[in-house]
C-alpha positions as CSV (number, residue, x, y, z in Angstrom):
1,X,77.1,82.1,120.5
2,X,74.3,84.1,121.9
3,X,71.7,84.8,119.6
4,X,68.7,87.2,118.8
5,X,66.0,86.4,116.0
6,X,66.0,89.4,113.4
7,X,63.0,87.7,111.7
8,X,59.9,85.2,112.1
9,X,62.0,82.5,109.8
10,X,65.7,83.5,109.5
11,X,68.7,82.7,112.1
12,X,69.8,84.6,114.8
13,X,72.6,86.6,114.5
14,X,74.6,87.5,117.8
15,X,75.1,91.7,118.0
16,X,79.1,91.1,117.4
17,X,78.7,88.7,114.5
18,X,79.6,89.7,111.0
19,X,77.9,89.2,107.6
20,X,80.8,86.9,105.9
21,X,81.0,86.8,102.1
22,X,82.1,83.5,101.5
23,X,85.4,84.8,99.4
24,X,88.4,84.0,100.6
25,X,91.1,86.3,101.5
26,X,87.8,88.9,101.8
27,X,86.7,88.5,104.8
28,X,89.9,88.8,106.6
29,X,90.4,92.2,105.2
30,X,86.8,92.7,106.4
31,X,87.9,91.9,110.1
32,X,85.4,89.0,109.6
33,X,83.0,90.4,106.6
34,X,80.1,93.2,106.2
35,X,78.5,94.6,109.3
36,X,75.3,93.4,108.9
37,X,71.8,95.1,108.1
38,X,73.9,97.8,106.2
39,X,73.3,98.4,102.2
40,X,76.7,98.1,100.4
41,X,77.7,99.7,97.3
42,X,80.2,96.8,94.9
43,X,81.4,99.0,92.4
44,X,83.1,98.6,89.1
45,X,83.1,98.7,85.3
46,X,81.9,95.8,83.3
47,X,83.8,92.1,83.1
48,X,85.1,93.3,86.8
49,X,83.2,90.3,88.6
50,X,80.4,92.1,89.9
51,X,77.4,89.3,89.2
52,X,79.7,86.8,90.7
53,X,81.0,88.4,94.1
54,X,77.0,88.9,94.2
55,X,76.2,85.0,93.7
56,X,79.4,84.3,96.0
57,X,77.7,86.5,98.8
58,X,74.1,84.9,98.3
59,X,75.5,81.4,98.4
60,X,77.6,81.9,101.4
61,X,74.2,83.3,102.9
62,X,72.4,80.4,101.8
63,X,75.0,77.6,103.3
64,X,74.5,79.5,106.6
65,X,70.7,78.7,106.6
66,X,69.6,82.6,105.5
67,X,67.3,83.5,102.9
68,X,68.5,85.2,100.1
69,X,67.4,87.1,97.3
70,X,68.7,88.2,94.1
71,X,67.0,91.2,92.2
72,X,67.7,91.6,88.7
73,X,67.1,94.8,86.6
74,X,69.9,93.7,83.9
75,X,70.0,89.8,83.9
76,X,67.5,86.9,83.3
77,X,67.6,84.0,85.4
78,X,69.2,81.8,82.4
79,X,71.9,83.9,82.2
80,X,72.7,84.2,86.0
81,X,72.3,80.1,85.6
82,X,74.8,80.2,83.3
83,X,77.5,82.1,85.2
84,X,76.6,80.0,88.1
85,X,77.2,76.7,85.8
86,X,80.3,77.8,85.2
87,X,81.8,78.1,88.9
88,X,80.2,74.7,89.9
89,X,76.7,76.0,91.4
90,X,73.9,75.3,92.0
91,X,71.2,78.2,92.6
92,X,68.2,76.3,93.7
93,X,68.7,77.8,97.6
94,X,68.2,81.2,96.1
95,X,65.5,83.4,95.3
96,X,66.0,85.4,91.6
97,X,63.3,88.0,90.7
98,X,63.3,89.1,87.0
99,X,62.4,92.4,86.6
100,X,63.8,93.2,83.0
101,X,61.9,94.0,80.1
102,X,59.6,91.2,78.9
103,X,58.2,91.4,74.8
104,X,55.2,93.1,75.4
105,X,57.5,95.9,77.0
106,X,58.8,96.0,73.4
107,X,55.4,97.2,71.9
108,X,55.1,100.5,70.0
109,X,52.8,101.9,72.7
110,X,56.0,101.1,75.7
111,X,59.1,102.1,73.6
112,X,59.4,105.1,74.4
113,X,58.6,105.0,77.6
114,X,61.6,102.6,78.1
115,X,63.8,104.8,76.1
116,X,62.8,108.1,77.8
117,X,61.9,107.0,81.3
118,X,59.3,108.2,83.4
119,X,58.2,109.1,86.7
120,X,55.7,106.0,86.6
121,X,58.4,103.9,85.1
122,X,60.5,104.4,88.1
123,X,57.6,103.9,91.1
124,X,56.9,100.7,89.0
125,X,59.9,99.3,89.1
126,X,60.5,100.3,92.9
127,X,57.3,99.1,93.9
128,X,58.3,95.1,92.1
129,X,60.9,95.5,94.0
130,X,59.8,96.0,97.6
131,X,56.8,93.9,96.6
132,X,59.9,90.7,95.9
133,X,61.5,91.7,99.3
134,X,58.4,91.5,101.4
135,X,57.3,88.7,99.9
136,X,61.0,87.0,100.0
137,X,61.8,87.8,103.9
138,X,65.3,87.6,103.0
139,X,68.3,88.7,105.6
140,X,70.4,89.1,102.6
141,X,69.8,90.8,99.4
142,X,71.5,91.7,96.2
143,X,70.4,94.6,93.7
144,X,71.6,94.1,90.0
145,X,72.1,96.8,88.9
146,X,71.7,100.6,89.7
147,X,72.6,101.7,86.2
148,X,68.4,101.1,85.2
149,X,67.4,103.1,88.4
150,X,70.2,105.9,87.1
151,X,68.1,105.8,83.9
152,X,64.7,105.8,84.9
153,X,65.3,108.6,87.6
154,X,66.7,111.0,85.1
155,X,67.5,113.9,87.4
156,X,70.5,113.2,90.4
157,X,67.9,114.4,92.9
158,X,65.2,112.1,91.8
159,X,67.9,109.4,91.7
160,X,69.4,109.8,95.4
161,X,66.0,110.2,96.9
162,X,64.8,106.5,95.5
163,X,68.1,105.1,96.7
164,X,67.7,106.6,100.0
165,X,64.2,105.6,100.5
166,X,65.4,101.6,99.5
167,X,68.1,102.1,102.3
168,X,65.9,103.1,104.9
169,X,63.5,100.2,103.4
170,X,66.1,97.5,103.7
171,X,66.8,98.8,107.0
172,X,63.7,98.3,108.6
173,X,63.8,94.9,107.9
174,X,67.3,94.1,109.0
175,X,68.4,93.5,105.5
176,X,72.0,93.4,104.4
177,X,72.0,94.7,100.8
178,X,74.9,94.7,97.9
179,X,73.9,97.3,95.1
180,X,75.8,96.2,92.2
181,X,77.0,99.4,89.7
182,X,78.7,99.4,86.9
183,X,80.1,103.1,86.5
184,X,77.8,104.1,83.7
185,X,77.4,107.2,85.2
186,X,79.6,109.8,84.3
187,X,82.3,110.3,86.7
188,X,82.6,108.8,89.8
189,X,78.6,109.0,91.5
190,X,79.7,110.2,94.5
191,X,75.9,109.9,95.1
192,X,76.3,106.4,96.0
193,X,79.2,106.8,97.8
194,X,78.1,108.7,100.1
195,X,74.6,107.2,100.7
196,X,75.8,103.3,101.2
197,X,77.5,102.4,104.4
198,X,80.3,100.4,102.8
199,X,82.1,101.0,99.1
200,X,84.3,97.9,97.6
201,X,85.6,98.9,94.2
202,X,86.5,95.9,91.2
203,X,89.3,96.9,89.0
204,X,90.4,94.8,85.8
205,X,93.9,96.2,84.0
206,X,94.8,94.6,80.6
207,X,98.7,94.5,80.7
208,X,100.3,95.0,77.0
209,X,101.2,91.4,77.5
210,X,99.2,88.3,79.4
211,X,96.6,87.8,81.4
212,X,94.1,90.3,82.6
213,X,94.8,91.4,86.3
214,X,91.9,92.5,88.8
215,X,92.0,94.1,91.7
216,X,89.9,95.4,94.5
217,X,89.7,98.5,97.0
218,X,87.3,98.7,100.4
219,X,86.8,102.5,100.1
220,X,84.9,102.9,103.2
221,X,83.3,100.5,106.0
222,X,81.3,102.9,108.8
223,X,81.9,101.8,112.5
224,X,84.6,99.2,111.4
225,X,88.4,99.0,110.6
226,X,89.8,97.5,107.4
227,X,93.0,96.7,105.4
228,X,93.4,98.7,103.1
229,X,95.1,99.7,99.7
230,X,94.6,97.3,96.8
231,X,94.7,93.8,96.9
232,X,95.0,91.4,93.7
233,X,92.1,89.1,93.4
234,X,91.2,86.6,90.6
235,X,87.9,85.0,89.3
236,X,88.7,80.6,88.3
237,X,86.1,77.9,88.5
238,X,84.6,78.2,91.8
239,X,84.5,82.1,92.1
240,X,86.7,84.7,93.3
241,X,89.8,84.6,95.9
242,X,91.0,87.9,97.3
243,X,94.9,87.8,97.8
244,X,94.8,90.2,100.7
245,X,97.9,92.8,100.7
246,X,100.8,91.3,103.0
247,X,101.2,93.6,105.8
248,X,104.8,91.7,107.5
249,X,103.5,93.6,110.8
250,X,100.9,91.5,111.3
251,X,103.0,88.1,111.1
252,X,105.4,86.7,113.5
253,X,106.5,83.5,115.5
254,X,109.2,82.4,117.4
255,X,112.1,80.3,116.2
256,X,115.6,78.9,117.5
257,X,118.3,81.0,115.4
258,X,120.9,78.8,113.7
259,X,122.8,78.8,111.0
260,X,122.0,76.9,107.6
261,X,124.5,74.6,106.0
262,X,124.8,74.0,102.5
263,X,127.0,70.1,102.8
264,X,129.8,71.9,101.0
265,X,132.7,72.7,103.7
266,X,134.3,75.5,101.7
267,X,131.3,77.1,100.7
268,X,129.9,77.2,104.9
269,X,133.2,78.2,105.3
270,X,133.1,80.7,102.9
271,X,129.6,82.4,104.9
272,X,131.1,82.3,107.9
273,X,129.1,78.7,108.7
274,X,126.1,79.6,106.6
275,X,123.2,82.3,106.8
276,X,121.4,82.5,109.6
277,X,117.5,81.4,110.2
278,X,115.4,84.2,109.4
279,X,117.6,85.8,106.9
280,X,117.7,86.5,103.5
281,X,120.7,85.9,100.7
282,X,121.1,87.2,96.9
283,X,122.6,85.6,94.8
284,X,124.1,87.7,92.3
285,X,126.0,87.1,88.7
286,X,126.0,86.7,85.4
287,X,123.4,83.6,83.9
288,X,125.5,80.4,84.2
289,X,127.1,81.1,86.8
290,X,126.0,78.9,88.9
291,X,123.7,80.9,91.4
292,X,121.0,78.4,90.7
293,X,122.7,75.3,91.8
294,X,124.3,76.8,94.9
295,X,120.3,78.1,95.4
296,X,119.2,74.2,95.0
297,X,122.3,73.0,97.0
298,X,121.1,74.6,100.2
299,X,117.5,72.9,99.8
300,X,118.9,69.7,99.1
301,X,120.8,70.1,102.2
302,X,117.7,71.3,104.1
303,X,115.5,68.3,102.9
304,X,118.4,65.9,103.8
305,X,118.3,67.4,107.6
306,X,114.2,67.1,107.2
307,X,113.0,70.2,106.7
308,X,111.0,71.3,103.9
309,X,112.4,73.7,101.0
310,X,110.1,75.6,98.4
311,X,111.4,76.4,94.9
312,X,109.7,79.1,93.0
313,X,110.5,78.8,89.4
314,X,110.3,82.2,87.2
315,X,112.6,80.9,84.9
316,X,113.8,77.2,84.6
317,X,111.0,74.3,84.2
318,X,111.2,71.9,87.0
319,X,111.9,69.1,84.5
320,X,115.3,71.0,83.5
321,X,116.1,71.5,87.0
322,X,115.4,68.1,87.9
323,X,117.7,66.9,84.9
324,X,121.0,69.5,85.7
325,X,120.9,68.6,89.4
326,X,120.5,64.8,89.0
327,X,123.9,65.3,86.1
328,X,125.7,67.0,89.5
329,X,124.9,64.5,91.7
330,X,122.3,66.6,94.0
331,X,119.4,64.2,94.7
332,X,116.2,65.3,96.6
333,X,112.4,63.9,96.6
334,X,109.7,66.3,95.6
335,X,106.8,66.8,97.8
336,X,105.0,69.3,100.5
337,X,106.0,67.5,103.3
338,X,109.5,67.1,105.6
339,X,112.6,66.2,104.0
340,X,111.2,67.0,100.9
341,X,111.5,70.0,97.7
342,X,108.2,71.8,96.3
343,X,109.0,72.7,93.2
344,X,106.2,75.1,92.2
345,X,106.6,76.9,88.4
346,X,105.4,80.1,87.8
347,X,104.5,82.1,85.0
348,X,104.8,85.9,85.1
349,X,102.2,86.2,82.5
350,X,99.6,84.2,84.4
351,X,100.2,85.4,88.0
352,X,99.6,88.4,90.2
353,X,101.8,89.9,92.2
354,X,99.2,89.7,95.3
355,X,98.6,85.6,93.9
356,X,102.6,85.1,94.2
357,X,102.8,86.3,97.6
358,X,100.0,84.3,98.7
359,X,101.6,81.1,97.2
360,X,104.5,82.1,99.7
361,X,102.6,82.4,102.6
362,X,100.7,79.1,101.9
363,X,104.4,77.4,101.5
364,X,105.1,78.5,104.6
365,X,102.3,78.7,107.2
366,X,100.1,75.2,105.2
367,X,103.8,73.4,104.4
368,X,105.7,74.9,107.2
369,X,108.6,75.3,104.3
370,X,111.4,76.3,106.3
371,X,113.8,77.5,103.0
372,X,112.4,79.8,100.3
373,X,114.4,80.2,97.3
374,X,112.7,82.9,94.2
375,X,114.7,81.9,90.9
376,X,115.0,84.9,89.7
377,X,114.0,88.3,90.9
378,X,114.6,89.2,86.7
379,X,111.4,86.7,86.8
380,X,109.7,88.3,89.6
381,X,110.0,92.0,87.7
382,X,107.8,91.2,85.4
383,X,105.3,89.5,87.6
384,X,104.9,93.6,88.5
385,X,102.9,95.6,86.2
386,X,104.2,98.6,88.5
387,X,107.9,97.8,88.7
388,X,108.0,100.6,90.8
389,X,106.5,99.2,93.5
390,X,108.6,95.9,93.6
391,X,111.3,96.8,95.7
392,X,108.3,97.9,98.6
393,X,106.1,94.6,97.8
394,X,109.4,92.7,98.1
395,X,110.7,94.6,101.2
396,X,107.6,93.3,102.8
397,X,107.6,90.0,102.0
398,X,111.2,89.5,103.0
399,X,110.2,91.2,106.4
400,X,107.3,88.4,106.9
401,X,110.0,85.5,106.1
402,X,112.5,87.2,108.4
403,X,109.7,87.0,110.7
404,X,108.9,83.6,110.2
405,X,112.4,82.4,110.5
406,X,112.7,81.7,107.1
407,X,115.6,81.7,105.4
408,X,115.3,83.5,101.4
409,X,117.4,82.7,98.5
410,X,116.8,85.1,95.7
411,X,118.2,85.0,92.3
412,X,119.1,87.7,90.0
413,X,121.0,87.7,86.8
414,X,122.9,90.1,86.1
415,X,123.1,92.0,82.6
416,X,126.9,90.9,80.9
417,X,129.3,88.6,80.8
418,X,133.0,89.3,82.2
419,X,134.1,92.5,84.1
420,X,133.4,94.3,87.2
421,X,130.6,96.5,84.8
422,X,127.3,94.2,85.5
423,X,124.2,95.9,85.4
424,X,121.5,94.4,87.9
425,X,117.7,95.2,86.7
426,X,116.8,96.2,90.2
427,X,118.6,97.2,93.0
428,X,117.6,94.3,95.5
429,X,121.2,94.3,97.2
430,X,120.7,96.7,100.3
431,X,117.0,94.4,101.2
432,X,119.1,90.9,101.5
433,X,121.4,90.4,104.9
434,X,123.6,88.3,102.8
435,X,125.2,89.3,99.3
436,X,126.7,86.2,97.2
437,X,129.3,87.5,94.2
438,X,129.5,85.3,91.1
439,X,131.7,86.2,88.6
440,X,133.5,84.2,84.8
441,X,137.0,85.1,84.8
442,X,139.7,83.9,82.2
443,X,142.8,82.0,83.0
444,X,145.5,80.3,80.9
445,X,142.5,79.8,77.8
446,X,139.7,78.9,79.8
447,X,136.5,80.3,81.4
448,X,136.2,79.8,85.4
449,X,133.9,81.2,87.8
450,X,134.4,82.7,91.1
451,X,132.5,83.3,94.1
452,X,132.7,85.8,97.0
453,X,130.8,86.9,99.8
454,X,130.7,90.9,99.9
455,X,128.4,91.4,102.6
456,X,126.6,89.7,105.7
457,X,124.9,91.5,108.6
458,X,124.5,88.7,110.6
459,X,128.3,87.8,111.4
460,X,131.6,87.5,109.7
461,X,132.5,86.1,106.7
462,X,135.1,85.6,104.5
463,X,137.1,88.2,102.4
464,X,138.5,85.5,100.1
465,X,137.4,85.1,96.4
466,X,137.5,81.3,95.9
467,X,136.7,79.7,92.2
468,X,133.7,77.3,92.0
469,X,133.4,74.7,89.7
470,X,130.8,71.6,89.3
471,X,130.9,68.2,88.6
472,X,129.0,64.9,88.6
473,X,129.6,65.1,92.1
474,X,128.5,68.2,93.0
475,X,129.8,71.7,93.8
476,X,133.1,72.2,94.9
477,X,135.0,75.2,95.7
478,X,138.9,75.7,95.2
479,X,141.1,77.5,98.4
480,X,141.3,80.9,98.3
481,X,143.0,82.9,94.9
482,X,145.5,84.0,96.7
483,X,148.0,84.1,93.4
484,X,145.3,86.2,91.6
485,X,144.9,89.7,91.3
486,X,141.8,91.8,89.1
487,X,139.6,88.0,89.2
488,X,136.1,90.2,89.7
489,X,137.5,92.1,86.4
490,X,137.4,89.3,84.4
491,X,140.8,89.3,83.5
492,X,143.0,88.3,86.6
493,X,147.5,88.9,87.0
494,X,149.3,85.9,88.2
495,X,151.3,87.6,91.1
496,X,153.3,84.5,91.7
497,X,153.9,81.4,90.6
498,X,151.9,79.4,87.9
499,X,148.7,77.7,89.0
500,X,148.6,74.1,89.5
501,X,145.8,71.7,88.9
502,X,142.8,72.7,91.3
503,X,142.8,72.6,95.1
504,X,139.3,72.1,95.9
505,X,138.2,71.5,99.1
506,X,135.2,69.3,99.4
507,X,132.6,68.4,101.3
């Protein structure tokens, strides 16, 4: 990389290179991270993450070999040590200039001057801080916070002509700058957006129920392309991670189309030899039905040909799962790797839709899982704090695994017990290529179930309805019901003969 010194003591940076933020997921909706020698603008209201994007920017800054410097108008130093404690760092590479009030700023004779602020009040504080930058010779700066600035200038004109004259400041020394805001202005301060070259916005929604959710917006980026919308971020030990928004168009690689077998005969005789690579298949029927084990049945089959299978559990612990399919004889090893089954639980209250999706995408391009199976979509609904944006999010993702040659299982349970009359919480059955029908019928006293395929885009099928039952050996599935008539109401006609015993076909 060619390289030009900006400073005396800092590193070069070539004329194409980009200021990254050390943030996962970030950067790559960045193009790469901030343009450097620009001031920034990181907006949002308290509790967003502000301080720490800020730290997470300096650090990354510092581990690069650049100097860095952290002004703070609303901090002390033992508090940002404190927040830095907490993520695992260590702030000894940066510089931190205090410049809140000390006690003798709490005298009678300064009170109200810090309650009514002044002219001289705000020159002071601007010159500490240009006197902290010269003396710092940092390539990377960030300002905490404009809310005292909004205060001491008192007037909007006052206010935008100090902010412009830092910009032009930090510009003539090849600075990049992150002014960190916290909204207490009233309104949006379109003053500030306006002025900085870049605008990244920190949201934090409270959900009636569960975790806080946070999420963040690149409003603007001069001389540069972006992703943009919303994408889900979250603030753990170690600082934030972005879950950029999946964008299937941007996703693709080549792959030999097959078909996937399940090991049951009837069953890949049923899907006209199994679902093709690449596609994706509900599952549809009433809980207990069995949509679950057929789901599993097709990973155990996958892990036994050595590929790797990825089971995302909304609703059943893995231990349970574990336990019913070792009773039906369907043995698999967990694991990441080939031939084996991920079993990764997850908790609607706990994650993101934006987190979820990126747990896919790591199955599948870190794992190179090859079948995806989501128990249940009902599970995946309330993952969405907008549910009406689930059937778009989910559209997308399904168009990145079709991309991917994946091949998607998807669960949903459907409201009710016998009867055509099921109520499904979502419509989900026009996204899949395949559509599984499980339905209980009653016969001669007892509760069955049945299973039909009603749609597949990729080839034929059967038109049969066969019934499905499990045992310690597995799943089994009996010829067609040809003597039956009314099955998928719940309550089928002989139209022959009494039915004998079971003829199951097996594997």
């Amino acid at each position: 990389m060619s390289s030009q010194a900006t400073s005396a003591s800092t590193p070069a940076q070539s004329a194409g290179a980009r200021s990254a933020t050390g943030i996962p997921g970030l950067d790559d909706i960045l193009h790469g991270g901030f343009i450097p020698h620009r001031l920034y603008l990181i907006d949002g209201d308290p509790g967003a993450g502000k301080t720490t994007f800020g730290l997470q920017y300096l650090l990354e800054g510092a581990k690069r070999g650049e100097k860095c410097l952290y002004v703070t108008l609303s901090e002390t130093r033992d508090e940002l040590g404190a927040v830095a404690l907490s993520h695992g760092w260590s702030l000894e590479k940066l510089q931190i200039v205090e410049l809140v009030a000390s006690e003798k700023d709490l005298s009678s004779d300064t009170q109200l001057t810090m309650y009514h602020p002044s002219e001289v009040e705000l020159n002071e504080t601007t010159r500490r801080v240009l006197d902290a930058v010269e003396k710092s010779n940092a390539t990377r700066i960030v300002f905490d916070s404009l809310s005292e600035l909004r205060l001491l200038a008192q007037s909007s004109l006052r206010y935008r002509r100090q902010i412009l004259a830092l910009k032009q400041f930090f510009s003539g020394r090849k600075c990049t700058v992150m002014m960190l805001d916290d909204r207490t202005a009233e309104g949006k301060d379109n003053q500030l957006y306006s002025i900085a070259h870049g605008v990244v916005t920190l949201e934090q929604l409270a959900p009636i129920y569960g975790a806080e959710r946070r999420r963040l917006r690149v409003m603007k980026l001069r001389g540069s392309s972006y992703r943009g919308g919303y994408h889900d971020f979250a603030i753990a030990t170690g600082g934030i991670t972005v879950f950029p928004r999946l964008v299937a168009a941007d996703h693709g690689s080549r792959f030999q189309p097959s078909q996937i077998q399940s090991g049951v005969t009837a069953l890949d005789k049923l899907l006209g030899a199994g679902p093709d690579r690449g596609t994706s298949t509900l599952l549809m029927g009433p809980a207990g039905s069995g949509k679950s084990t057929i789901a599993v049945q097709y990973a155990s089959a996958a892990a036994t040909r050595g590929e790797h299978a990825v089971i995302f559990a909304f609703d059943e612990s893995p231990a349970t799962l574990i336990t019913r399919c070792q009773a039906l004889g369907i043995q698999f090893e967990l694991g990441k790797g080939p031939g084996q089954i991920d079993l990764v639980p997850i908790d609607p209250a706990e994650v993101s839709p934006g987190e979820f999706v990126h747990l896919v995408r790591r199955a599948v391009e870190v794992d190179k899982a090859r079948i995806i199976i989501i128990d249940s979509l009902n599970g995946y609904i309330n993952a969405m704090p907008e549910e009406q944006f689930l059937v778009v999010q989910l559209h997308e993702l399904l168009t990145y695994l079709g991309r991917q040659g994946i091949t998607t299982f998807m669960v949903v349970a459907q409201h009710g017990l016998l009867g055509t009359n099921m109520n499904t919480p979502i419509d989900t059955s026009y996204l899949a290529d395949t559509v599984v029908l499980l339905r209980f019928f009653e016969n001669a006293g007892t509760v069955r179930k049945a299973i039909s395929v009603v749609k597949k885009r990729s080839g034929p099928h059967e038109d049969t309805i066969r019934e499905l039952y499990f045992d310690h050996q597995g799943v089994h599935l009996s010829e067609p019901l040809a003597r039956f008539r009314g099955i998928l109401s719940g309550t089928p006609v002989e139209v022959n003969q009494n039915p004998g015993p079971h003829s199951v076909e097996k594997s």
